[in-house]
N, C-alpha and C positions, 0 to 999 in steps of 0.2 A: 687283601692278604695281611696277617695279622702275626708278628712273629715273635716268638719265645725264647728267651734264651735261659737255660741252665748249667750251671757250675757244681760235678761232681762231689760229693763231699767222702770221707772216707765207709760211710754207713754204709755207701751204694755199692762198693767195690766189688768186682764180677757182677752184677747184676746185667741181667740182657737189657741191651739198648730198648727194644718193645717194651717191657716188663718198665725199664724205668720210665718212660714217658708215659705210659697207662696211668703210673700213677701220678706224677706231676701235673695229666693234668686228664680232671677229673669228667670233663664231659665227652670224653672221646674214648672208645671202646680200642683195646687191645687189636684187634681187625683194624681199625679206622688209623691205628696208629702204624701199626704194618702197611697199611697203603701211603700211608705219608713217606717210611722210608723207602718203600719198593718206586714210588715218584720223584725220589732225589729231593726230598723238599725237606730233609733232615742232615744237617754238613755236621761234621770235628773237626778241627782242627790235625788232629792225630793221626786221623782213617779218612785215605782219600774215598771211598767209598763204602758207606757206614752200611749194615745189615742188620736186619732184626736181632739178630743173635751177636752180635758183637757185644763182648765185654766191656764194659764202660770200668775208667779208672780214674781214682779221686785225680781233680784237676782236670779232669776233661771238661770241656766247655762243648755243650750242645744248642744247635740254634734251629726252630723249626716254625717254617712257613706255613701257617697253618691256611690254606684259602677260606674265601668269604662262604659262608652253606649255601646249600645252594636248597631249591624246594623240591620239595618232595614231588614225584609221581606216580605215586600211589593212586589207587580210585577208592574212593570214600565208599567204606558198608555202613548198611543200615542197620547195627546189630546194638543188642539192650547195652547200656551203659547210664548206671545211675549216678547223678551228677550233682554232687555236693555244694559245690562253690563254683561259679564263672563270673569273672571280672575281665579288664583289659589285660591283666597280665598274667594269670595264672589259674587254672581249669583243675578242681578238683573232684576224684571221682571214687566210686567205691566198687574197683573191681571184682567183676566175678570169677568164681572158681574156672578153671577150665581154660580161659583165655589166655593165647602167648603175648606179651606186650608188644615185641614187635617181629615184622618179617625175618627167618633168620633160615635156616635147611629146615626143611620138614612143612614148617609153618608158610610159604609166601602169601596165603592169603587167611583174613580170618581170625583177626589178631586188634588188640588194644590201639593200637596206630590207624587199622583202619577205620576202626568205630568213633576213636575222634576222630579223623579228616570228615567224618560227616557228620558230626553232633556239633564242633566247635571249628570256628574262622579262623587264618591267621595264625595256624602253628608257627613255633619257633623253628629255624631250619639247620640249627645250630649243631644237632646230633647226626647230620646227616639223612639223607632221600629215605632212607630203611629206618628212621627214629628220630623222625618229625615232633619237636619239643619233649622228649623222654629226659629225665632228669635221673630217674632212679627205677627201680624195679621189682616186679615181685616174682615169684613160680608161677608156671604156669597153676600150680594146684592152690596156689594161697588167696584168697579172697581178700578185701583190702581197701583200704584207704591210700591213694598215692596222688602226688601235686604234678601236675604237667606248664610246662611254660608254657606262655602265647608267644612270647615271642625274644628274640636274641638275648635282650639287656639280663631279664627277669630269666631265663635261663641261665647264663651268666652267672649270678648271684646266685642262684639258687642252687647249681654247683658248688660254691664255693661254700655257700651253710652246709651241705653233704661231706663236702670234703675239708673241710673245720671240725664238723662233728658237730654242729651248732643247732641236729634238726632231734628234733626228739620222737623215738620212734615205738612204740611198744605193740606187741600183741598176746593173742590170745592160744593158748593151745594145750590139748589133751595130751599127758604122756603115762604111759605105763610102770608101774611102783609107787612111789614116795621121793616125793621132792619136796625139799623147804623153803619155805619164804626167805628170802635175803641172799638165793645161792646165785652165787660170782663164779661165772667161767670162764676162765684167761686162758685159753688156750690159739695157738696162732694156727690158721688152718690154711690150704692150698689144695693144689690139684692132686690126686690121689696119683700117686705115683705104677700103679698095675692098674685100677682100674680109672680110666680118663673120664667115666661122665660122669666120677664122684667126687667131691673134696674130701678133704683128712684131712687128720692133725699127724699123717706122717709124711706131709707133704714134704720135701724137699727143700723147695722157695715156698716155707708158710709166711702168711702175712700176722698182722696181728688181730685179734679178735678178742673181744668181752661180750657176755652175754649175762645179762640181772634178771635172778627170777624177782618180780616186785609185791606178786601175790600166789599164796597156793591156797587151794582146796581139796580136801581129800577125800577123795570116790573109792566104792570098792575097786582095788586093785589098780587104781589111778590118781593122777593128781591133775586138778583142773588148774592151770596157772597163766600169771601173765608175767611177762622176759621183753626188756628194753634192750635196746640196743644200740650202742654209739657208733661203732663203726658197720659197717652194710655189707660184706661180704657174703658170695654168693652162697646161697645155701646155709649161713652160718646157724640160725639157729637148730635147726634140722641137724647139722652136722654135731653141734655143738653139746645138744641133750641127747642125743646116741650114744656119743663118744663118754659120757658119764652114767651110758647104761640105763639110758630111761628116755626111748625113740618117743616119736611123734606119733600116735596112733593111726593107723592108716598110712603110713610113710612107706611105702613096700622098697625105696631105695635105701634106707637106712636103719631097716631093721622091725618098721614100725608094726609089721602086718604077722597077726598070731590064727594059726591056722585053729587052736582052743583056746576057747575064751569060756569061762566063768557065765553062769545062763543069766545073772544079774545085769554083765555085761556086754551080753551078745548082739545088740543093738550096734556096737561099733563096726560088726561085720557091713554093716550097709555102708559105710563109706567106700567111696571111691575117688579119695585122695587123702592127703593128709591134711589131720584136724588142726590145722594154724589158719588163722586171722590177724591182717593187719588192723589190729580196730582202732588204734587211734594214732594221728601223725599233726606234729608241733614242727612251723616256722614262722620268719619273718617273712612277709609282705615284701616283695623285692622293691617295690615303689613309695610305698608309704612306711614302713619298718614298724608297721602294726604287729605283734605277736598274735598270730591262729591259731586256732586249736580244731581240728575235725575228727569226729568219730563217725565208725560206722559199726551195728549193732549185729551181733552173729546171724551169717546168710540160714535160713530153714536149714538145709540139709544136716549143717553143725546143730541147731539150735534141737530139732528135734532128737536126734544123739543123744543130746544131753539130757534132755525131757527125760528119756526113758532110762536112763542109766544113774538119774539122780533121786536117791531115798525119799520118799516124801518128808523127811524131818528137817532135809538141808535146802529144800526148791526154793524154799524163800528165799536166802541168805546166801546161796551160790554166786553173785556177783556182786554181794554188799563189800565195799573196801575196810569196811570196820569187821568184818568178820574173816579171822584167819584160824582155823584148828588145827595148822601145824606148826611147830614149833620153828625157829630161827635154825639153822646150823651154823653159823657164828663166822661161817665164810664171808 
């Protein structure tokens, strides 16, 4: 049993009890933190009997019992999963499109969790029996580069560079109009307040969010770019390049999907998901504090897309970092 203690400060005022602990502490899922209070293994001082929704007020002092994880029982599938990096502490892999990361409604079988428990030993059990060494996450529809622990410590830290901001994350992806190199978007997003399986930036409780375009390319009628990202919110970039009016190609929840398109660029009809890539993901080594670097190169289905919707005068010079033909917007 491993216990925590927090002292409210005036930031968090009204904030729901769940919601604040979600984020304080960063390897434990909104769910996971609702069963810890629904178990009494979260006290106030204040409130003899705390609830998810309880308002938390500066100076409250919260303390929560976190138990030891326990391992998963899950049964290992034998499903493709390409595999970057595997050492004693941390499993890196370049997810495919399609795959849920872990069991959740809909998904219980058939997911990123199960494919490691039978490619790699020794998950961390830290995230709990449904998200056996998960540290972070992608869509089901985003293809990717992501770090998984082996095991408690190295999850642990690995947490903590996510929730520091210390991991560096960028990808790749197709959007609709004219975007610039260097474009900054601050906008704070959360849970869409009418429709629940979307986020917005009319959230209510938004949280905070940035998103850097770091490079564009300009297609007809599109812009090829890559967008870093410090903070990891769900859906942010998706949400984030909608909400500035230029979706994710193929995105059909945010707008992405154009029933006409342009015969140059009709090729984008054959998707079936949205054109993002996580292609490449920077940390430290939780054991040895080596700085990584892992990329992974656009999966065919993206790559061909592109083939056919890029001018033969640009094919070359489409993912050269020295070559940018759009201009700054000074954001």
């Amino acid at each position: 049993m491993t216990p925590y203690t927090f002292e409210i400060g005036p930031d968090h005022e009204g904030l729901r009890l769940d919601k604040f602990l979600a984020n304080e502490l960063p390897n434990h899922s909104r769910a996971q933190v609702q069963r810890l209070i629904d178990d009494g293994r979260v006290s106030m001082p204040r409130v003899a009997t705390p609830k998810a929704n309880t308002a938390v007020r500066p100076g409250d002092v919260v303390t929560v019992q976190v138990p030891a994880p326990a391992p998963s029982t899950l049964e290992p599938e034998d499903l493709p999963l390409p595999i970057l990096h595997d050492d004693a502490d941390v499993v890196v892999v370049n997810k495919p499109a399609g795959l849920v990361v872990h069991p959740g409604a809909g998904h219980p079988t058939g997911t990123l969790v199960h494919a490691l428990l039978h490619h790699v030993q020794d998950l961390s059990g830290i995230g709990g029996e449904q998200r056996p060494g998960i540290v972070h996450r992608l869509d089901k529809g985003t293809s990717g580069v992501m770090v998984v622990a082996k095991n408690d410590t190295a999850h642990q830290e690995l947490a903590r560079q996510f929730h520091d901001r210390e991991v560096e994350k960028e990808y790749v992806a197709l959007v609709w109009g004219t975007v610039h190199n260097r474009k900054r978007i601050d906008l704070p997003i959360g849970r869409d307040p009418v429709h629940r399986e979307k986020i917005s930036t009319r959230a209510r409780r938004a949280r905070a969010a940035v998103t850097r375009v770091t490079w564009a390319k300009a297609l007809p009628g599109l812009t090829l770019i890559r967008v870093a990202i410090a903070t990891g919110r769900t859906h942010q970039i998706r949400v984030h390049l909608s909400a500035i009016g230029h979706p994710i190609v193929g995105d059909a929840l945010y707008g992405g999907l154009h029933k006409r398109v342009a015969n140059d660029v009709r090729a984008v009809q054959r998707l079936t998901r949205p054109f993002l890539h996580a292609e490449r993901l920077a940390f430290t080594h939780p054991r040895t504090g080596e700085r990584l670097t892992f990329e992974a190169p656009l999966p065919e289905d993206l790559e061909s897309v592109l083939r056919d919707i890029t001018p033969p005068e640009k094919r070359a010079g489409v993912f050269m970092e020295s070559q940018d033909d759009l201009p700054d917007d000074g954001a």
